[in-house]
Structures are given as C-alpha cells and as structure tokens.
Backbone as CSV, one residue per row, in Angstrom:
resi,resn,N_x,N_y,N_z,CA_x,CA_y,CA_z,C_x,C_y,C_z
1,UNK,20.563,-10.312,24.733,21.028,-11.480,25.463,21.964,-12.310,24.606
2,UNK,21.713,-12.346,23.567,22.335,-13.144,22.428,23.749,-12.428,22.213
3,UNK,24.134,-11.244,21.942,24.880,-10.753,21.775,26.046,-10.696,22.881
4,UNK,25.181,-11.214,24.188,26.158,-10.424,25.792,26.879,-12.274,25.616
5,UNK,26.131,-13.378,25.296,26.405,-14.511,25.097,27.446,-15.215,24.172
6,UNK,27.264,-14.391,22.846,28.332,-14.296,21.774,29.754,-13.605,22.057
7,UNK,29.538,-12.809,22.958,31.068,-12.044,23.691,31.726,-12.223,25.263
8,UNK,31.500,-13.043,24.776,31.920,-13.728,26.548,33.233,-13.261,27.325
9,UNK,33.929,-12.912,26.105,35.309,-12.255,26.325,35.304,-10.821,27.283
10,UNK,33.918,-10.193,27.403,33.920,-9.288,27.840,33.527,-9.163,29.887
11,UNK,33.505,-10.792,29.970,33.129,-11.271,31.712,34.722,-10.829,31.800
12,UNK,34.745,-10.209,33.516,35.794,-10.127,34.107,37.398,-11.207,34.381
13,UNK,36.314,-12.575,34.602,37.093,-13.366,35.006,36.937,-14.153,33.957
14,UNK,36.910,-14.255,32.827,36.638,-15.493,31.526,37.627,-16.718,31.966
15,UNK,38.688,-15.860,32.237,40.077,-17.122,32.422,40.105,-17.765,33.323
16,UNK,38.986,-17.459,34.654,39.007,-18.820,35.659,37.525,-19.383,35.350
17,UNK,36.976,-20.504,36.223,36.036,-20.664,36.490,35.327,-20.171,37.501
18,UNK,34.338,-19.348,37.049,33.867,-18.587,37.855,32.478,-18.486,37.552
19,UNK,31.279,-19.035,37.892,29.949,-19.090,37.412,29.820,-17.670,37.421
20,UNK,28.822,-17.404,36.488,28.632,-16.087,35.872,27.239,-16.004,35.279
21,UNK,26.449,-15.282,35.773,25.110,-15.048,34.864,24.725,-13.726,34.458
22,UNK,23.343,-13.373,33.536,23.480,-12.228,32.973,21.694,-11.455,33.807
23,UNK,21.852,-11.035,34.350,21.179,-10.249,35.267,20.872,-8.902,35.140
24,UNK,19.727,-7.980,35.064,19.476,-6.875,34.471,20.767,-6.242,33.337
25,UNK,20.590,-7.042,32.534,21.541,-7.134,31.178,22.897,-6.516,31.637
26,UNK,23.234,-7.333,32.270,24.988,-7.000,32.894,25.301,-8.499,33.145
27,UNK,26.559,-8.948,33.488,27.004,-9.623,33.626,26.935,-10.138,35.762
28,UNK,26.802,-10.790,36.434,27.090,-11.209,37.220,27.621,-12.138,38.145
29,UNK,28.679,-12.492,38.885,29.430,-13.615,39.632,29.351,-14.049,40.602
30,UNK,29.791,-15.198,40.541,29.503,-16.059,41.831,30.771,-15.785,43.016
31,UNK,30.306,-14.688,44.367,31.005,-14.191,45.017,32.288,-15.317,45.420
32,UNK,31.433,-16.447,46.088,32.002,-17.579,46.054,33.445,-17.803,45.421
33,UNK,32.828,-17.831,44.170,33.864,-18.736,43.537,35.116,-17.502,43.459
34,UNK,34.717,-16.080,43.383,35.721,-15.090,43.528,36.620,-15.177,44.504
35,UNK,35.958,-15.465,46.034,36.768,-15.395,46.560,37.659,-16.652,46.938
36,UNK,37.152,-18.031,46.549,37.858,-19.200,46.165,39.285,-18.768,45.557
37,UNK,38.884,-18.242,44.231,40.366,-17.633,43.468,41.565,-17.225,44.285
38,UNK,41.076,-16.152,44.736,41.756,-14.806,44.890,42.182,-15.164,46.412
39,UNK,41.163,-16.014,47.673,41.741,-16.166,49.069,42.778,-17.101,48.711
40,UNK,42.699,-17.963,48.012,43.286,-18.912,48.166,42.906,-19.831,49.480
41,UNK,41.909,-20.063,49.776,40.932,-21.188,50.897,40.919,-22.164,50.399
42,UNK,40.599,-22.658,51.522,40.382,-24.541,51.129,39.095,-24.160,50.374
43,UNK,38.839,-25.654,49.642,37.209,-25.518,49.164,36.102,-25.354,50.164
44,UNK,36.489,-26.207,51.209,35.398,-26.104,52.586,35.503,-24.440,52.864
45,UNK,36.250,-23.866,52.875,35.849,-22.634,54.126,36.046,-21.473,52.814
46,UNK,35.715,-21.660,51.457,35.272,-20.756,50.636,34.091,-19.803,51.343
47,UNK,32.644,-20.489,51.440,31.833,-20.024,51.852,31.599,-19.652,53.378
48,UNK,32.439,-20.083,54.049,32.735,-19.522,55.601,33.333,-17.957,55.588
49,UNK,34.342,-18.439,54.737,35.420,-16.485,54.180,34.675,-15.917,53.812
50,UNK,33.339,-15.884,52.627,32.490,-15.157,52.593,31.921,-14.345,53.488
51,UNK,31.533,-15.780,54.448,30.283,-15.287,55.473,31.240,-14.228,56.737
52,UNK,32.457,-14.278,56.605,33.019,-13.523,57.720,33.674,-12.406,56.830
53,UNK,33.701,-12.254,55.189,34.292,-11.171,55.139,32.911,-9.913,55.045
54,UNK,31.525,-10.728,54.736,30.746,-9.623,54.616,29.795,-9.201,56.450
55,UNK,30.313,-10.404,57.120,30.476,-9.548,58.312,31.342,-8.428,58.826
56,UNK,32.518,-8.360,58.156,33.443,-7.123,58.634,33.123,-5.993,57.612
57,UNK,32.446,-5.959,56.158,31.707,-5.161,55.645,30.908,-3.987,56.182
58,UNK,29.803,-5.404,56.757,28.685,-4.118,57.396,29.006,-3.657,58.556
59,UNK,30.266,-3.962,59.056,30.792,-3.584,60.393,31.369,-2.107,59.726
60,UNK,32.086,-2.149,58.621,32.777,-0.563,57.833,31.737,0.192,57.303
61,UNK,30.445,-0.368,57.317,29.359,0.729,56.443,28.970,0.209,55.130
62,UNK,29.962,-0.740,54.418,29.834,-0.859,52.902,28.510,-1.232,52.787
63,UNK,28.277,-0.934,51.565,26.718,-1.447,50.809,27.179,-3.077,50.158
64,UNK,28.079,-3.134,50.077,28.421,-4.398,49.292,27.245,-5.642,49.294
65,UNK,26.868,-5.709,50.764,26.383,-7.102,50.762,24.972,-6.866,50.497
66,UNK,24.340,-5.370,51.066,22.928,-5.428,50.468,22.771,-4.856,48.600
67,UNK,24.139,-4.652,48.036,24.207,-4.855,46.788,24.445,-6.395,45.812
68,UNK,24.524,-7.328,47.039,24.574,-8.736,46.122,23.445,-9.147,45.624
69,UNK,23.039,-10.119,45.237,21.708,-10.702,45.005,21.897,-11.775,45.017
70,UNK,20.788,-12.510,45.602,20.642,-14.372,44.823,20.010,-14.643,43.949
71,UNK,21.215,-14.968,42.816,20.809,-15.596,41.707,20.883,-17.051,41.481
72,UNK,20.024,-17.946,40.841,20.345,-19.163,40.840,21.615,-19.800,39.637
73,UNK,22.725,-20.274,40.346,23.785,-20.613,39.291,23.882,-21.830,39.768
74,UNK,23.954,-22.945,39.068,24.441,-23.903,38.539,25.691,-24.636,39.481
75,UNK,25.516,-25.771,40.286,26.528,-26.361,41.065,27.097,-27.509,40.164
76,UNK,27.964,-28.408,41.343,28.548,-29.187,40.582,27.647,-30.567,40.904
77,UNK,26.989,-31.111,41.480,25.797,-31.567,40.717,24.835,-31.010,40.208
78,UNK,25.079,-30.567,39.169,23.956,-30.344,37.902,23.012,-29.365,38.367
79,UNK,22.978,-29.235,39.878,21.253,-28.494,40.016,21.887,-26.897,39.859
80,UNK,20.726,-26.079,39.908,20.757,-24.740,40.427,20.521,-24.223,41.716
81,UNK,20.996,-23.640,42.273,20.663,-22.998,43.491,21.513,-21.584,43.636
82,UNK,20.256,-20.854,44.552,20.714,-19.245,44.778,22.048,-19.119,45.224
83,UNK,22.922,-18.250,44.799,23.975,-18.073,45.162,24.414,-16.691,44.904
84,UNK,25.062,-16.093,46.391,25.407,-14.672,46.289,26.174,-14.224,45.044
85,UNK,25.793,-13.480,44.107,26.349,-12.927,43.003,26.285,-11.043,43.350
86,UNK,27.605,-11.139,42.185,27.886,-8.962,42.326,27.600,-9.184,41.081
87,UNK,27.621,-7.914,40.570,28.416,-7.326,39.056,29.680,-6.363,39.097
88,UNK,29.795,-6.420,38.235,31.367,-5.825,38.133,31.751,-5.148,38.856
89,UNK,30.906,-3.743,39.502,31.495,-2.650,40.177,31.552,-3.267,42.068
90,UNK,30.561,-4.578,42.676,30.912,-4.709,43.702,31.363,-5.830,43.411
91,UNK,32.024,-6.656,42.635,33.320,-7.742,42.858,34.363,-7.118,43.046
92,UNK,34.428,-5.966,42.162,35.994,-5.197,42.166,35.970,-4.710,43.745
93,UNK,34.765,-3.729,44.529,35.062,-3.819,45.832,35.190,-4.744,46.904
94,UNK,34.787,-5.861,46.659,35.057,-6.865,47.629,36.439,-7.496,47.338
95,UNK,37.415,-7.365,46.325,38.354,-7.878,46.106,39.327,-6.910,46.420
96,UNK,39.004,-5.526,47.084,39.939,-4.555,47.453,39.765,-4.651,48.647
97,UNK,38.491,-6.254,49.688,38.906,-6.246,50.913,39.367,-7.761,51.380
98,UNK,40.062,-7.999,50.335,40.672,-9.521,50.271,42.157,-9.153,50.217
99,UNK,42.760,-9.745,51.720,44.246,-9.707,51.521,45.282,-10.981,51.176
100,UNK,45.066,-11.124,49.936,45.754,-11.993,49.500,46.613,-11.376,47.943
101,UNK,48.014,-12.383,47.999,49.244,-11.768,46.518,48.081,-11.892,44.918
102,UNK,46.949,-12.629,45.273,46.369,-12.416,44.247,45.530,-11.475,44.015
103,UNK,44.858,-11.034,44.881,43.972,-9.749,44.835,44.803,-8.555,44.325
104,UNK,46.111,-8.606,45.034,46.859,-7.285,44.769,47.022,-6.786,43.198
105,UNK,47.245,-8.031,41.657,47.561,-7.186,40.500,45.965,-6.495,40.800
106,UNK,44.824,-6.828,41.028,43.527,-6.059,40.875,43.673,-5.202,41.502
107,UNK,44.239,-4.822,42.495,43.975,-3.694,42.997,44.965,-2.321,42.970
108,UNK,45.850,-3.013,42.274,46.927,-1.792,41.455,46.109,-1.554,40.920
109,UNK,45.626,-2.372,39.494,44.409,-1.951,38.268,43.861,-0.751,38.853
110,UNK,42.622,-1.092,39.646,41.629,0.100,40.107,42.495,0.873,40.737
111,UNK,43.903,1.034,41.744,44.197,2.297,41.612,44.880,2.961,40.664
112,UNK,45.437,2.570,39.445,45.991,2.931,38.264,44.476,3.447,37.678
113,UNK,43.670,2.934,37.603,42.382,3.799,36.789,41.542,4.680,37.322
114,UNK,41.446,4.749,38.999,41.455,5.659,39.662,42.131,6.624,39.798
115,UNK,43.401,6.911,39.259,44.072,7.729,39.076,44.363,8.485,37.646
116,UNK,44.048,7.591,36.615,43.892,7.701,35.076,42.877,8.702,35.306
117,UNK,41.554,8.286,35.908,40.150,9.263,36.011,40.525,10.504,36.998
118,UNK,41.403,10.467,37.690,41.398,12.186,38.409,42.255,13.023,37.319
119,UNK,43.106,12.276,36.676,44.152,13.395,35.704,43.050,13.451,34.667
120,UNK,42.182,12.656,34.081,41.046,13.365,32.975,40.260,14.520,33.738
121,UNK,39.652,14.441,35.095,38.649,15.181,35.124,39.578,16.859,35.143
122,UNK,40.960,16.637,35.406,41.953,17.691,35.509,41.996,17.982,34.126
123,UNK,42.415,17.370,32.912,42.282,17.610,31.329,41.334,16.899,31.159
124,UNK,40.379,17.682,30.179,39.413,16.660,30.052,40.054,15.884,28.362
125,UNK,40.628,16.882,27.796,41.273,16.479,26.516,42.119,14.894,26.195
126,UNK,42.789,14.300,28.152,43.242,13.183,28.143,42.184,11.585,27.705
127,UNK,40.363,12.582,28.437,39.461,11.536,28.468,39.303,11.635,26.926
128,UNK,39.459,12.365,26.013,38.920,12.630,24.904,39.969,11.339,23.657
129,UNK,41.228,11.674,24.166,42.347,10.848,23.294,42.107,9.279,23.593
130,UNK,41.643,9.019,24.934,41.936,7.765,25.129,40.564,7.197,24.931
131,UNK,39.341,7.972,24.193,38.283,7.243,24.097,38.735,7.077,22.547
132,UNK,39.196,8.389,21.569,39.683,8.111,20.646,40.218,6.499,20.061
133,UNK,41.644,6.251,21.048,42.365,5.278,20.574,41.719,3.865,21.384
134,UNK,40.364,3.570,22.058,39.892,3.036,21.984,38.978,2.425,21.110
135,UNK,38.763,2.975,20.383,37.504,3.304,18.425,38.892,2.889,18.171
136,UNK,40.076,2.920,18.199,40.894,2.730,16.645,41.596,1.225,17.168
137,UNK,41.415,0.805,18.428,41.775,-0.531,18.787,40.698,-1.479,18.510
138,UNK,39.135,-1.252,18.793,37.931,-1.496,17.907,38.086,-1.810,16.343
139,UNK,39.039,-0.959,15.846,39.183,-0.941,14.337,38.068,-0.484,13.402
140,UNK,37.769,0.800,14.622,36.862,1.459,13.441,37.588,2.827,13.182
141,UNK,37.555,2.733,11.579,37.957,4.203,10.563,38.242,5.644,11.192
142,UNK,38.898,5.774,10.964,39.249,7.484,11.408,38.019,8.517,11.148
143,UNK,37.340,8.155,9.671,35.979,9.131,9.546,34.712,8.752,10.298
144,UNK,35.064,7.632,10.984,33.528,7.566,11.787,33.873,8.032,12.889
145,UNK,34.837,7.710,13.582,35.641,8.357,14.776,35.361,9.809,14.844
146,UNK,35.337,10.676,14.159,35.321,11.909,13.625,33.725,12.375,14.000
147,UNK,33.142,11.823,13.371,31.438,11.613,13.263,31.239,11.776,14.949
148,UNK,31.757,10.232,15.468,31.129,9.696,16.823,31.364,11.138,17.965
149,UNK,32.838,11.592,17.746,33.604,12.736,18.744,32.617,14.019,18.675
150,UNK,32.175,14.371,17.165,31.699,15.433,16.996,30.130,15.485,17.936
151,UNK,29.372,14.038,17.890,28.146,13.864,17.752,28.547,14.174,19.286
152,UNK,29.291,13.326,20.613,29.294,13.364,21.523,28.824,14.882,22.278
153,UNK,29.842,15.938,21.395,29.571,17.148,21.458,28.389,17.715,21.687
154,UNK,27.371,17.297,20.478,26.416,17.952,19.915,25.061,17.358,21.315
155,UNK,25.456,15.869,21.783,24.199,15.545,22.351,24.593,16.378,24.069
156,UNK,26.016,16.678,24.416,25.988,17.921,25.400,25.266,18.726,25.654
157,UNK,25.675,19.323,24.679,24.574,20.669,24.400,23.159,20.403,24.208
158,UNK,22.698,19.575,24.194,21.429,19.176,24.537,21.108,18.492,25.495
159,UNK,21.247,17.877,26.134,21.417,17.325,27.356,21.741,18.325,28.405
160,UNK,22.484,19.642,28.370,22.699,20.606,29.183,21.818,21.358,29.209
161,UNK,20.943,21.607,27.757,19.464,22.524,27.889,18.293,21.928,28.728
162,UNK,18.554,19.920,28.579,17.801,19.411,29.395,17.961,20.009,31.188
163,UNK,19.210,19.991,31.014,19.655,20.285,32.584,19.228,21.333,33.044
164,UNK,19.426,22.738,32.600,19.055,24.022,32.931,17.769,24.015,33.158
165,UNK,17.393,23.180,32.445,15.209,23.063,32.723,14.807,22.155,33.284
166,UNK,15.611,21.511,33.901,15.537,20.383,35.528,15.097,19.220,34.880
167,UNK,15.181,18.219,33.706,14.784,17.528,33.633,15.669,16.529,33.051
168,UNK,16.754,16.610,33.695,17.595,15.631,33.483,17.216,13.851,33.685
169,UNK,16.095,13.562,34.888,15.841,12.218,34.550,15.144,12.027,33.832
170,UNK,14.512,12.850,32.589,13.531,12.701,31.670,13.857,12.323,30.587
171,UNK,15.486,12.316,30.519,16.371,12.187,29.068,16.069,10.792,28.556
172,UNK,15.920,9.844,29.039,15.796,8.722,28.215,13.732,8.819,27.694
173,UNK,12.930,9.518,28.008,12.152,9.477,27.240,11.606,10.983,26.253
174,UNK,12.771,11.784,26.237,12.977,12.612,25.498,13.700,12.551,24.314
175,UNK,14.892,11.658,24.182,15.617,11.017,23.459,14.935,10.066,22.731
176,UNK,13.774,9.421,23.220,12.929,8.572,22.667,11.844,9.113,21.370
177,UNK,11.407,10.591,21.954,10.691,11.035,21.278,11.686,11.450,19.898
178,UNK,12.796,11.835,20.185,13.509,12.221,18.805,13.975,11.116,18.501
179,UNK,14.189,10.049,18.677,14.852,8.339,17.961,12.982,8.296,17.100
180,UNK,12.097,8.142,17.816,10.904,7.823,17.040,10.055,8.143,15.969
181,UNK,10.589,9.568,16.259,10.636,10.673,15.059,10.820,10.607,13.881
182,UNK,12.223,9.902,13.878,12.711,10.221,12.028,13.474,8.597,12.090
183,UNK,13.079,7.319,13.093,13.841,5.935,12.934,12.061,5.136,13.073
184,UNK,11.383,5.930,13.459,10.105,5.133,14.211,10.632,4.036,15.512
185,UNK,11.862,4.085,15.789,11.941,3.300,16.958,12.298,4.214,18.094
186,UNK,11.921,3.539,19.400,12.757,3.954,20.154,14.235,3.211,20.722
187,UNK,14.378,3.278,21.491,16.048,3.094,21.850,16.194,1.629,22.067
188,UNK,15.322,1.135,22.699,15.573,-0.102,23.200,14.855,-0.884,21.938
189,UNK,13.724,-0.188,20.709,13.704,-0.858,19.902,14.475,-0.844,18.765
190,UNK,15.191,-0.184,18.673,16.277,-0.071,18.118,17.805,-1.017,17.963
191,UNK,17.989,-0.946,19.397,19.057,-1.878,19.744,18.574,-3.263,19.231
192,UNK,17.011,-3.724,19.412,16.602,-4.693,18.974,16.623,-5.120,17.503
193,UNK,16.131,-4.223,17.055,16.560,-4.046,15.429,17.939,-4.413,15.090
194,UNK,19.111,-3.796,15.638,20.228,-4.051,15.502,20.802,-5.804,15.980
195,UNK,19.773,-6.520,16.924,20.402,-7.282,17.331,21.258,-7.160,18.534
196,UNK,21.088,-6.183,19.545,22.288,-5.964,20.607,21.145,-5.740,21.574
197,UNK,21.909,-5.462,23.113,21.147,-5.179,24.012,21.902,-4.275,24.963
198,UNK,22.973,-4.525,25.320,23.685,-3.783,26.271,24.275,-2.494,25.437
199,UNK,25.427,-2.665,25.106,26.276,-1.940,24.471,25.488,-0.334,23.732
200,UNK,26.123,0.630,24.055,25.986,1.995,23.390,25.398,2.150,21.341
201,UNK,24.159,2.342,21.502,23.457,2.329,20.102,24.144,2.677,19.030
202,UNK,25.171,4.080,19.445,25.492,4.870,18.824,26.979,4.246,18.673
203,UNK,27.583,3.240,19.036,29.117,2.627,18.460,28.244,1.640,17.413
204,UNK,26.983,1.191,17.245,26.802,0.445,16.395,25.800,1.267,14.809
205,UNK,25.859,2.595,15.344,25.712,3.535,14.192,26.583,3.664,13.012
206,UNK,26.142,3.724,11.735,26.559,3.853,10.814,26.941,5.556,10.420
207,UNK,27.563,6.063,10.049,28.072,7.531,10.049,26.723,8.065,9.642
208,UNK,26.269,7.786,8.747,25.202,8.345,8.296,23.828,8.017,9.336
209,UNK,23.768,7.201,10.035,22.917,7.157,11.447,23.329,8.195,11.975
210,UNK,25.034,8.270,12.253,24.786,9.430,13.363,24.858,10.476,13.120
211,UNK,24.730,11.096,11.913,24.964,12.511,11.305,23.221,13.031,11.298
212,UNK,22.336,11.740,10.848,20.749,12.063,11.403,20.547,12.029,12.576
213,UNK,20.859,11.395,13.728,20.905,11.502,15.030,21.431,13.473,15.532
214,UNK,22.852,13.105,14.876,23.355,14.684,15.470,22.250,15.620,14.969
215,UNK,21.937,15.434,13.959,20.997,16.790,13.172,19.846,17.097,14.356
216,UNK,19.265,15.585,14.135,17.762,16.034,14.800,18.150,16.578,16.702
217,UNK,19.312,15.931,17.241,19.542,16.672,18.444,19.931,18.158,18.598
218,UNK,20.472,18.607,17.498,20.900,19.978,17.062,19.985,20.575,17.171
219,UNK,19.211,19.999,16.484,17.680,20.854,15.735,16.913,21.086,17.405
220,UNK,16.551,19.937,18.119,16.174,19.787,19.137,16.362,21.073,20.546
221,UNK,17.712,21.177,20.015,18.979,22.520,21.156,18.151,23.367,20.994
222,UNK,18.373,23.315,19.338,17.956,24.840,18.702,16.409,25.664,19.206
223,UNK,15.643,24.387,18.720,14.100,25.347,18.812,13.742,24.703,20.433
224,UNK,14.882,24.113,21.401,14.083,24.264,22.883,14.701,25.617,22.964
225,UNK,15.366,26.235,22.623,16.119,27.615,23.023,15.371,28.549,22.504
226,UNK,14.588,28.484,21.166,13.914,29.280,20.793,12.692,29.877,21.311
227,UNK,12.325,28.928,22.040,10.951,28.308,22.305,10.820,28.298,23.989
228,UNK,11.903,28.246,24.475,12.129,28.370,25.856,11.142,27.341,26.491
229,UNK,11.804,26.391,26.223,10.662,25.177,26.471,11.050,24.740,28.148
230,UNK,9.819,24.449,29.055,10.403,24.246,30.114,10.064,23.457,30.889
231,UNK,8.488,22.382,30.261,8.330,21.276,30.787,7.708,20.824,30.050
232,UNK,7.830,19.011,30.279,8.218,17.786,29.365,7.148,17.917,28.625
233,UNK,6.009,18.726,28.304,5.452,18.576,27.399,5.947,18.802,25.998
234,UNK,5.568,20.435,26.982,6.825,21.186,25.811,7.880,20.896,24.751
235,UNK,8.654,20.134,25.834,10.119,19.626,25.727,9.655,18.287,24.443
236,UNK,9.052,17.797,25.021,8.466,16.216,24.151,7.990,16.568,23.060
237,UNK,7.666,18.101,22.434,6.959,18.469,21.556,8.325,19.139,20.822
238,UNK,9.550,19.306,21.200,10.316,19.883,20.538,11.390,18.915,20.162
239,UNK,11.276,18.198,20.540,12.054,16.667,20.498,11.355,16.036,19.575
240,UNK,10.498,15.983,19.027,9.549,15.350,18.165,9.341,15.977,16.647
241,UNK,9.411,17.263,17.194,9.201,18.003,16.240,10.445,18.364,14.989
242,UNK,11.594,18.165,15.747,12.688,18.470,15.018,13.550,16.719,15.039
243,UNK,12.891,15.534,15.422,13.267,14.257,15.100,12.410,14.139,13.399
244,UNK,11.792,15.117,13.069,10.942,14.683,12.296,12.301,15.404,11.076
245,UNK,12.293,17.000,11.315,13.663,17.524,10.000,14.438,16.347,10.002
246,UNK,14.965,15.223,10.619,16.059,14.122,10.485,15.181,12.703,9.725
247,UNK,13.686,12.902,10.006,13.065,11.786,8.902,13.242,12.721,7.562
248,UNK,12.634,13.922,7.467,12.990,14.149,6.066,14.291,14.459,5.442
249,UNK,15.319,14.426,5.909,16.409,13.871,5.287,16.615,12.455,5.461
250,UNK,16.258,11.886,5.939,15.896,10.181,5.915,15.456,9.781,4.412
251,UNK,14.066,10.726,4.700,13.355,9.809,3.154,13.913,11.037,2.149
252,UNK,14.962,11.853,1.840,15.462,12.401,0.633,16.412,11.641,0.497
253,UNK,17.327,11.346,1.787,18.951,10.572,1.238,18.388,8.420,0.632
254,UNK,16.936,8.217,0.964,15.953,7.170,0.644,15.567,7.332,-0.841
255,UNK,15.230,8.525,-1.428,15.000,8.945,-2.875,16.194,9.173,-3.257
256,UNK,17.043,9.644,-3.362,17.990,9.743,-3.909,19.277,8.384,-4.102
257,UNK,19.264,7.963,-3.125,20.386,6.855,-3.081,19.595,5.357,-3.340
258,UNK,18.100,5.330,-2.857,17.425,3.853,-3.174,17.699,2.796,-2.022
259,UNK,18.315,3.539,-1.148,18.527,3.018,0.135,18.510,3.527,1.353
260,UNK,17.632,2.601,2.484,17.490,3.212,3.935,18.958,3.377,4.351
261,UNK,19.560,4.270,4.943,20.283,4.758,5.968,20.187,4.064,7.305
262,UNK,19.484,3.774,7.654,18.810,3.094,8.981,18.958,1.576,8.330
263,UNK,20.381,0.815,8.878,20.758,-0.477,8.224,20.443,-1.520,9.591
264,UNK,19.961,-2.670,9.309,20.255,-3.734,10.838,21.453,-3.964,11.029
265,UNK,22.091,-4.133,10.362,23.577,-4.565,10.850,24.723,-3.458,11.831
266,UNK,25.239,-3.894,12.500,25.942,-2.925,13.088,27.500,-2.387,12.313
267,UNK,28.028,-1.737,12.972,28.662,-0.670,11.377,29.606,-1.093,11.326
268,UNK,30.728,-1.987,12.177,31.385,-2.783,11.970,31.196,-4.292,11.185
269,UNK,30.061,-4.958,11.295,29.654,-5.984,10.662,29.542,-5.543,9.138
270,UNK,28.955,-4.537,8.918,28.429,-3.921,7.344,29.504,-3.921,6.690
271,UNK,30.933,-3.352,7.360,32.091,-3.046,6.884,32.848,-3.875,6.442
272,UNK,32.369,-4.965,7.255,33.172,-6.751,7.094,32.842,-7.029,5.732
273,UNK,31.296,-7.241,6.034,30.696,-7.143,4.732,30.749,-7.054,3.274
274,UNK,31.282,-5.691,3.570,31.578,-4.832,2.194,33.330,-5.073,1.839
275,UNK,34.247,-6.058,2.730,35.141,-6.067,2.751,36.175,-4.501,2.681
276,UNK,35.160,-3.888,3.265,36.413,-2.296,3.669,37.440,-2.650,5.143
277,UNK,37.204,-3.584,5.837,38.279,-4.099,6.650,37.995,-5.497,6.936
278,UNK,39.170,-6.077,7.431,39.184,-7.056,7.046,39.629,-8.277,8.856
279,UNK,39.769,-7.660,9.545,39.703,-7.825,11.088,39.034,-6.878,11.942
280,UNK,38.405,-7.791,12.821,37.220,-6.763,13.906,37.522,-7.674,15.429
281,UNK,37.769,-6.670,15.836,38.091,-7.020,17.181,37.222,-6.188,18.603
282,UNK,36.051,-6.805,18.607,34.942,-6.296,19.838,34.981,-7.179,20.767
C-alpha cells in the first residue's frame, strides 16, 4: 500500500483531478469525475451522463457496469460517500463509449496498442525487444536484463509442465512451495519483506535472487519430468524438493561471501545505494 502511495505517477489520470482509490491493490476511479473530463458536461448533468451512458451499456451487452464498484471517495464537503469507481481496464472501456475531441487522443492510444499486441503475437521477438527497452528506460543494467530475459524463459518451461498436467490454476501455490524452500517466504511474504505489494517480485530481484529462483525452477522442470509427476501432491513435493538445491546454494554463496543473497531492498534501490547508478526512474 505504501509503495502504490509513494508512486502516484503510475494512476492513469494523475494530471486531472480525478478521485482515485486503491482497491484489491490496484488503483481505482471515480467514473464520475472521468466522465466530467472527457464529456465535457456541465457539473450538474456529470452524474445524469453517467446514468444514461451505462444505460446504453447494458443495452450492448457490456459488463462494464456490473464491473464497477462502490467505493467510498471523498466529496467536496469533506465527507465520504460510495461512488461508482473502475480500474484501469473498464475506464479505458467506458471512455471508448464517450464521444467527445477528448476521449479521442485515448482512444487512438488503445488502438495503437491494440495493434502493437497483434504484430507481437505475429513476432513474438517484437514482445521480447520492447520489454527489453522497457528495463533499460527503468535504468536497469544490461546484465540484469540478461538474467531477467533468460529467467522468463526458464519459468515457461515450467509453467508448461504445469500445463500438460492440468494444473495450471495451482501455479501460485506451487511457486510458493519453491519460493519457501530455499527464501522461507512465500510470494506475498516476500514482496512484504521487500516493502512492495503490487508490482512483479522478480523486477525487484537482485541477479543473484534470480539466478536462485531460475535454478530451483529448472531443477523443479527437471525432476517433475523425471518423476512424471501428475498431481499437486506430487507436484508440491517436487517443487519443494528442488526449492531446497537453491537453499543450498543460498547458504554456500552465505559461507563463502558472509552475506545473504536474499537482500530487503529492491535492486534498483541497492544500486542507488552502492552508487553504481546514479538516476532511477520507476
């Protein structure tokens, strides 16, 4: 929460006023005030345009409106009261059914990135460059970049053995068993450790986090294949078992160097730190 609070830069609309709260750790808006912006309405018939654009909604089928929620945000006397809020993915659709000159730069956007995403799924090599030069606008190092691309790889191939053995919604407590293994945390205690909540564990990995991460998922591929493992016991027992080869290189690179590998700080902060760069831009 602290962290989604410290980056505020990352709300859609930062640059207007737009009440905004943080709701199953995502960000969420006040439909309202969206479509205030963007109709260009009087203040009175803000909430009238609402009420008649999500009548022509459920007239098209959309889920939009039974995807809003009432959350309580903050008026302009002081109180709180419920007010229809989205998150990101249904503001952007309700603003592709707003015809106004302001809606329109948004809705080039989503079809410019709707179209960015059909030429990746055509190369996938395009999705690969532009996650690249996203890490190097981040301003993180070319050798962790390296690390992160490779690791992406490696948790495929495990995640695809999950697949072949039908237990693809099991991955977040299979993944758990190998994080607990050789970090003693799991994922979400982890992130805690780190101080974060939303954001991907593994951009706040240190190379050497994710080179024990890749191992023990490797290891994981390896002996479910060996082992022909094919339900979650199984599976939980081979995930565990080979999170553990990634503790004992834990506690050798721990004897040898005099230091945990497993740092709180996230790997950009450490770097600040250590003055190896000297601007960070998240």
């Amino acid at each position: 929460m602290k962290n989604l609070e410290k980056n505020k830069k990352i709300a859609l609309f930062e640059w207007k006023q737009i009440r905004k709260t943080i709701h199953n750790n995502e960000w969420w808006f006040s439909v309202v005030d969206v479509v205030a912006i963007l109709s260009e309405s009087l203040a009175k018939d803000h909430s009238t345009y609402w009420r008649t654009l999500k009548r022509r909604l459920k007239k098209e089928g959309s889920e939009v409106v039974t995807n809003c929620h009432k959350l309580k945000l903050e008026s302009s006397d002081g109180k709180k009261y419920a007010t229809d809020c989205a998150n990101t993915e249904w503001i952007l659709r309700i603003i592709q059914s707003i015809p106004s000159p302001k809606a329109e730069p948004f809705k080039q956007w989503l079809a410019k990135v709707g179209y960015e995403r059909i030429k990746e799924i055509e190369d996938p090599e395009i999705s690969m460059n532009r996650m690249i030069e996203t890490y190097e606008k981040k301003w993180y190092p070319k050798e962790w970049i390296d690390v992160r691309t490779r690791w992406i790889q490696v948790r495929k191939w495990l995640t695809d053995e999950w697949n072949e053995r039908w237990w693809e919604k099991w991955y977040w407590i299979l993944t758990n068993e190998i994080y607990k293994a050789y970090s003693w945390m799991t994922n979400s205690e982890w992130k805690k450790f780190k101080n974060m909540e939303k954001w991907n564990l593994r951009d706040w990995m240190t190379p050497t986090e994710l080179i024990l991460t890749m191992l023990a998922e490797q290891a994981t591929t390896d002996i479910t294949k060996a082992r022909d493992s094919k339900w979650i016991p199984e599976l939980k027992k081979a995930s565990k078992d080979w999170g553990w080869v990634a503790l004992k290189a834990r506690q050798e690179l721990i004897e040898q160097t005099w230091q945990d590998p497993i740092i709180k700080q996230n790997y950009l902060q450490n770097l600040k730190e250590n003055k190896k760069i000297w601007k960070i831009n998240i």
